[in-house]
N, C-alpha and C positions, 0 to 999 in steps of 0.2 A: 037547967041547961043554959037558959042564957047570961045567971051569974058567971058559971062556968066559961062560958064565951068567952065572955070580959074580961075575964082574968088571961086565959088564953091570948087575947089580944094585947093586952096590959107588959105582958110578960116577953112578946116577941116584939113591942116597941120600945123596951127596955135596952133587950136583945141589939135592935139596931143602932140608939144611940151608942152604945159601948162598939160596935164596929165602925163607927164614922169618930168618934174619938181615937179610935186606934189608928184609924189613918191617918190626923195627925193635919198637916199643912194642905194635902190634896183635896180636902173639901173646903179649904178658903179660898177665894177668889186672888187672884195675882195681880200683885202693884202694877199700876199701870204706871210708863213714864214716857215722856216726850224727850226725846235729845236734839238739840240742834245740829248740825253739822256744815262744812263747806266739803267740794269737791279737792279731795288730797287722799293722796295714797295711805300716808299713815292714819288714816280716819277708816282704811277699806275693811280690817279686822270686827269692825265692830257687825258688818254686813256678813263675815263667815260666823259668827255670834248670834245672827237673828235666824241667818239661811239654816244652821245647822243643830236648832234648836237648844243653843246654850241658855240664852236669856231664861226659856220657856222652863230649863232644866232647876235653874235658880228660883224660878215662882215668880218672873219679871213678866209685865207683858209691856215690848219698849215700839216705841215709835220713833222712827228716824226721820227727822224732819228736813229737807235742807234749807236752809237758808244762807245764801255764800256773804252775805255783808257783813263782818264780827259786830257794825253796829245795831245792824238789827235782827240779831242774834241776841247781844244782850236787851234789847229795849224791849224782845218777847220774856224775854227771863225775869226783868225787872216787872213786865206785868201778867205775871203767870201763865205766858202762854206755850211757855217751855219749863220744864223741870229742871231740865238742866242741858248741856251743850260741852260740847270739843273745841279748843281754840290754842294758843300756844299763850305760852307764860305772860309776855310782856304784855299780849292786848287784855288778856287778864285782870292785870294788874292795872289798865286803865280805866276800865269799866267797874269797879269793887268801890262799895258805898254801904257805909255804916247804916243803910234803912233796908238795905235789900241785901245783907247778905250770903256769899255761897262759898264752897270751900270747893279746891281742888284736892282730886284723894287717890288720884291714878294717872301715872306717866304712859302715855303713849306710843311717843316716838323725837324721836331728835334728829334734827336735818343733819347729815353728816354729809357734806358733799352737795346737795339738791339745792342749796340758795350760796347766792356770789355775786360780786362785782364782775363784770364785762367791760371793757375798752377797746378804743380804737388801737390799733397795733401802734400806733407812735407811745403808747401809754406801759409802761415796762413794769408803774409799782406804783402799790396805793401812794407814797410819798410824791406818786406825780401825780396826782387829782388835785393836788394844792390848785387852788383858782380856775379850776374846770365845772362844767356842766354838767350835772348829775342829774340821771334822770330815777325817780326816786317814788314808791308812793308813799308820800307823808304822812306821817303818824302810823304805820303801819310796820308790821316783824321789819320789814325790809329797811326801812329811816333806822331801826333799833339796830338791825346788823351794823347798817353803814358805818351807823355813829360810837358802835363798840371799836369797830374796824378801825377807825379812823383816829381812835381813843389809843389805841395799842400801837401809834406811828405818830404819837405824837401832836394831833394833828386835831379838830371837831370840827362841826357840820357848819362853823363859821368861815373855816377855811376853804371851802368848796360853795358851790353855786347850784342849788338844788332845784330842778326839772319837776314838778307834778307830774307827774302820770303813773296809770296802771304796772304791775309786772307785765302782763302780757302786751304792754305796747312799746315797751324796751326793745326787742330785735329789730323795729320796723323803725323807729327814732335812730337806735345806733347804727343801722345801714345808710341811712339818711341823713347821715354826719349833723342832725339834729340834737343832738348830745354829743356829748364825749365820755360819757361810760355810761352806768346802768345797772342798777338792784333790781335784781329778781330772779326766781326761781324756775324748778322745770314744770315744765318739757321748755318752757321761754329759754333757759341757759343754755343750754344745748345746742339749740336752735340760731341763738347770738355765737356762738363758736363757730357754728357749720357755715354760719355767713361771715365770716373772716374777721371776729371782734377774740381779743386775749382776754383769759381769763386771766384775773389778777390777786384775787382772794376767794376763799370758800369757807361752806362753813363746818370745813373738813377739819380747816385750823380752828376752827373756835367748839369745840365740844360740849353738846350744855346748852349754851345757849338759847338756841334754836329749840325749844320743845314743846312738844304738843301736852296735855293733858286735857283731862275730865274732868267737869264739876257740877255739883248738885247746890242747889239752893239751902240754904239752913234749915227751911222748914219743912221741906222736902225728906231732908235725911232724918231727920228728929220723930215726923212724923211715921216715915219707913225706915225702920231702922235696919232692913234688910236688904233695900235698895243697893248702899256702897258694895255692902259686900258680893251681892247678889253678880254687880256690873263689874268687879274685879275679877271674880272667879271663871265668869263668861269672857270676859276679853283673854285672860289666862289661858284659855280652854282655845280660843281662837286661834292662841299663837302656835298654840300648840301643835293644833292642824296645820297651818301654815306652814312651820317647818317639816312636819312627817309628808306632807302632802302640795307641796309650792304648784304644782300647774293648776288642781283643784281648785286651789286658794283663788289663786292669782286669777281665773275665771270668773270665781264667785264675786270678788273683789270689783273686778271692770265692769261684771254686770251691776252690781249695786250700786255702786260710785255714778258710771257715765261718765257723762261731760265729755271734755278732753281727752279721756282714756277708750280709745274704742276700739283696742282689742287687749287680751293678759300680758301679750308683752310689751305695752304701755306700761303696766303697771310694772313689768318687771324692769323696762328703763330706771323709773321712778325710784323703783323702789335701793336701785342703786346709789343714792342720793340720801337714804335714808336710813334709821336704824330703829327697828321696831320691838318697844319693849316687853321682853318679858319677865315674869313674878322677880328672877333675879334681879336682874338691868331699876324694877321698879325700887327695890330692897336698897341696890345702892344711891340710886336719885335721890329716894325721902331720905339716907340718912344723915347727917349732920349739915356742917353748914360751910362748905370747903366748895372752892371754884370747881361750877361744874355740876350742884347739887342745885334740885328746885330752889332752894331757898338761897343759894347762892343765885341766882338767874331772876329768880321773884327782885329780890334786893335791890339788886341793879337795874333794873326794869322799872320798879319804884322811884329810884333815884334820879333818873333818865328820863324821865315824863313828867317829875315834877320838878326840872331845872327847865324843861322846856316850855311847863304852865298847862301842861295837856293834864295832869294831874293836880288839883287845886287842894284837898284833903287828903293827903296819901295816909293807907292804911299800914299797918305792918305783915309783914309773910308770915309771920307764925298763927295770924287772924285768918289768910288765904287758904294756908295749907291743912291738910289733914292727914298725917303719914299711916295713922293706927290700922290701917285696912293692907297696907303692903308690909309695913315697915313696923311693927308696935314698938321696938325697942326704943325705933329713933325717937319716939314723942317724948321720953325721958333723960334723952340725950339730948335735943333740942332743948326741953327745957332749963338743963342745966347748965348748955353753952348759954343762954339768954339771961339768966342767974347770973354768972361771970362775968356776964358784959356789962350789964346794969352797976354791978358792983362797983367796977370801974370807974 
C-alpha cells in the first residue's frame, strides 16, 4: 500500500509540472523596470499603460519614476538607478557614452505647436532678434529650437544675446521688458500670449524636431529581451484608449502626471500643442533618414552640441537608435542608406 502511495503521488506531481509548463509565461515572474520621466503631457500615455493594466498584460512590472532634471535623469541611468527614461531626441543625444550605453526604440510624441519663441510686440520676425535679449534655458530642447530657428533665417545664436533662465520664468521676464523675446513652452506660451507678447515662430513649422522618445539601457534590453517589445505594445495599447476614450484618458493622464496640470483639460490645452504617437506615426519616424525622421533630428542634434562643445565625443544615431521594434524593415534600409554614404 505504501509503494502504491508513492507512485500515486509520483504520478500526480508529474501531473502538475506538465500543467505549469502549459501555462507557459504566467508562472515566471515579470521584468521589473524603472522609467524615468519629467512632468509633460506626451509622457501622460505611459500612466493610461500602468493605470489600465497594459504593462502588467505584457509581463512588465514598470515603475514610474519622476525625476524632471534630464540631467539627473541620465546620471540615475548611467548608474543603474533607472533602467531606462523618456526625454526628447537632442538631450539624448547629449548625454550618450560609449561605457554606458542605451538605445532609443520608441517615438513618443512631437511638439507640434506646444514650444515657440514669444516677443515683445515691436518684434514682427525671427529676422528681428538680430542683437536682442533672449531669454533662453541653455543647453536645453529649447537653445536647440532656438538655434534651428535661427539656422533657417539665416541667422545663429551668435547673433542674438542669450538670457539664462528657466521656460517657466519666460512670461514673468517678457512682461518685465527684462528680455526681449523667449523660449519656452506650454502652458508658459500661452500664458506669454495672454500677457500681450507675439508669437513669432512654433514648432508647428518645424515637424520632427521636437520629439519625445523611450530608451532602455543596452544591458537592460539584452538582458530582457521582452522588455522593448513588451513597453511598445503597452504604449500602443494606450494610445489606443486615448483616442476610443479622450475624457477617460485625459483624467487618468492629469492624475498621474500632476504638476501643472490640475485638471483634464489642462491636459487637453496641452495636448493641442502636441502629437502623440501611434504604431503608424512610430513606423514613419524610424524609417529612413529624410528631415523629419529620428535619425534626421538625432543627426542634427549631434551636430549641434558638438559645434557648441556640449558634446566632446559625439556618438553616431545609428548607435542611439533602435527601429526593429516599430519599424523592422527600416533597420535594412537604414543600413543600406549608411552603406551609400560611406561609399561616398
Amino acid at each position: 500500500m505504501k509503494i502504491r502511495s508513492v507512485r500515486v503521488l509520483m504520478v500526480l506531481g508529474f501531473v502538475l509540472l506538465l500543467l505549469l509548463s502549459a501555462q507557459g509565461g504566467t508562472a515566471q515572474s515579470p521584468v521589473k523596470l524603472k522609467l524615468g520621466y519629467s512632468v509633460w503631457v506626451g509622457y501622460g500615455p505611459l500612466f493610461i499603460a500602468r493605470d489600465k493594466g497594459y504593462f502588467t498584460e505584457q509581463g512588465l512590472d514598470v515603475e514610474l519614476v519622476k525625476v524632471e532634471d534630464p540631467k539627473d535623469r541620465f546620471t540615475a541611468l548611467a548608474g543603474n538607478q533607472l533602467d531606462g527614461l523618456v526625454t526628447t531626441l537632442d538631450t539624448m543625444a547629449q548625454y550618450w557614452k560609449a561605457e554606458s550605453p542605451f538605445k532609443a526604440f520608441l517615438g513618443l510624441d512631437e511638439s507640434s505647436g506646444g514650444d515657440g519663441i514669444v516677443a515683445n510686440p515691436s518684434i514682427n520676425s525671427v529676422k528681428d532678434l538680430k542683437g536682442k535679449q533672449i531669454g533662453v534655458n541653455v543647453g536645453s530642447v529649447s537653445q536647440f529650437f532656438l538655434e534651428y530657428v535661427l539656422e533657417q533665417n539665416g541667422m545663429s545664436g551668435d547673433d542674438v544675446k542669450l538670457v539664462k533662465m528657466k521656460q517657466g520664468d519666460v512670461p514673468a521676464a517678457l512682461a518685465a521688458n527684462r528680455i526681449d523675446a523667449g523660449v519656452t513652452w506650454e502652458p508658459h506660451l500661452s500664458k506669454s500670449v495672454k500677457n500681450g507678447a507675439k508669437l513669432i515662430a512654433s514648432s508647428k513649422e518645424t515637424p520632427g524636431l521636437i520629439m519625445d522618445i523611450m530608451l532602455l539601457r543596452n544591458d537592460v534590453m539584452k538582458a530582457n529581451p521582452t522588455a522593448a517589445p513588451g513597453l511598445v505594445a503597452a504604449w500602443n495599447k494606450a494610445i489606443e484608449y486615448w483616442k476610443s476614450n479622450p475624457d477617460d484618458a485625459d483624467s487618468i493622464m492629469q492624475k498621474g502626471l500632476g504638476g501643472f496640470y490640475e485638471t483634464p483639460d489642462d491636459i487637453k490645452a496641452d495636448l493641442a500643442g502636441a502629437t502623440l504617437f501611434d504604431a503608424e506615426r512610430n513606423k514613419q519616424v524610424f524609417t529612413g533618414t529624410d528631415k523629419g525622421s529620428a535619425y534626421a533630428t538625432l543627426k542634427f542634434a549631434i551636430d549641434f552640441y558638438s559645434k557648441l562643445g556640449i558634446i566632446t565625443t559625439p556618438g553616431k544615431p545609428e548607435d542611439m537608435l533602435d527601429s526593429s521594434f516599430v519599424a523592422p524593415e527600416s533597420m535594412a534600409t537604414m543600413a543600406a542608406t549608411m552603406s551609400a554614404t560611406s561609399a561616398k
